[in-house]
C-alpha positions as CSV (number, residue, x, y, z in Angstrom):
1,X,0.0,0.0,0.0
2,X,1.5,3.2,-1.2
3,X,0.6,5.5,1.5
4,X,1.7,3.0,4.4
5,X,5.3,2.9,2.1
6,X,5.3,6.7,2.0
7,X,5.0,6.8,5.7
8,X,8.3,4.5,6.4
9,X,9.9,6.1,3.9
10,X,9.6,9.9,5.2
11,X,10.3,8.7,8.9
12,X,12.2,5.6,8.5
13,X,11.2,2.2,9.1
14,X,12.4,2.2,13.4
15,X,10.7,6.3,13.8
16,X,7.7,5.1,11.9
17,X,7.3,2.4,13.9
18,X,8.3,4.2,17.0
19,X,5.7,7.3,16.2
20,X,3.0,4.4,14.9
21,X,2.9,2.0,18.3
22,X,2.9,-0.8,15.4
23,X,6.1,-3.1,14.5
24,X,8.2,-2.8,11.3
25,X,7.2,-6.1,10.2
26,X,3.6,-5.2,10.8
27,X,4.1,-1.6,8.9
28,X,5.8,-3.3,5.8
29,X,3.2,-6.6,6.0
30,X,0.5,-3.6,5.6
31,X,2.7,-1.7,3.0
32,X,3.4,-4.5,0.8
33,X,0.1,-6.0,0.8
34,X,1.5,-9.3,2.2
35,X,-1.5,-8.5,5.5
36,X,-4.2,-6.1,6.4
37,X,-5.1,-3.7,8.9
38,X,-8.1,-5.4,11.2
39,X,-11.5,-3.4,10.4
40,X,-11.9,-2.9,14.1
41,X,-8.5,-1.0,14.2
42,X,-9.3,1.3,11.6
43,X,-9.9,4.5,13.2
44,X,-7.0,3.7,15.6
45,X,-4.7,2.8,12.7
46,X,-6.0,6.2,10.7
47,X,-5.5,8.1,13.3
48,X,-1.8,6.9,13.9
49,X,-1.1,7.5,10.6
50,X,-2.4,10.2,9.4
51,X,-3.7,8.2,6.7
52,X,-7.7,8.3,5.9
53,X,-9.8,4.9,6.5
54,X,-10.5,4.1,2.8
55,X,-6.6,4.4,1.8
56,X,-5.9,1.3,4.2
57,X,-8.9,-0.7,3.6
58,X,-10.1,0.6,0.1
59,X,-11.9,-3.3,-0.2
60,X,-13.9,-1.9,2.4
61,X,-14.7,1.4,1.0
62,X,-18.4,1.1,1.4
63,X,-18.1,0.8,5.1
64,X,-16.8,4.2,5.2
65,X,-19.5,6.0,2.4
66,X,-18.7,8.8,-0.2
67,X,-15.1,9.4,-0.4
């Protein structure tokens, strides 16, 4: 997932996981598609990240309505 990669790559893979409370091996299972972030941890996740709802789960887009 691009925006997850964009995130390790302007902090760094130990600050971004540092800043994000999640591992590095959980950050680049996300960013390279390999896992996904849990529905229920969405907002949590998002908020972490800085990264809206739909840009980690787009599959779930219609959860989250007009984007």
């Amino acid at each position: 997932m691009k925006e997850i990669s964009d995130y390790i790559a302007k902090h760094g893979p130990d600050k971004a996981a540092e800043l994000s409370g999640y591992s590095r091996s959980t950050l680049y299972s996300w960013a390279n598609g390999s896992r996904r972030p849990k529905p229920s941890r969405l907002k949590e996740i998002s908020k972490k990240l800085g990264i809206p709802m739909h840009k980690l789960r787009p599959d779930l887009s219609d959860l989250f309505g007009k984007v």
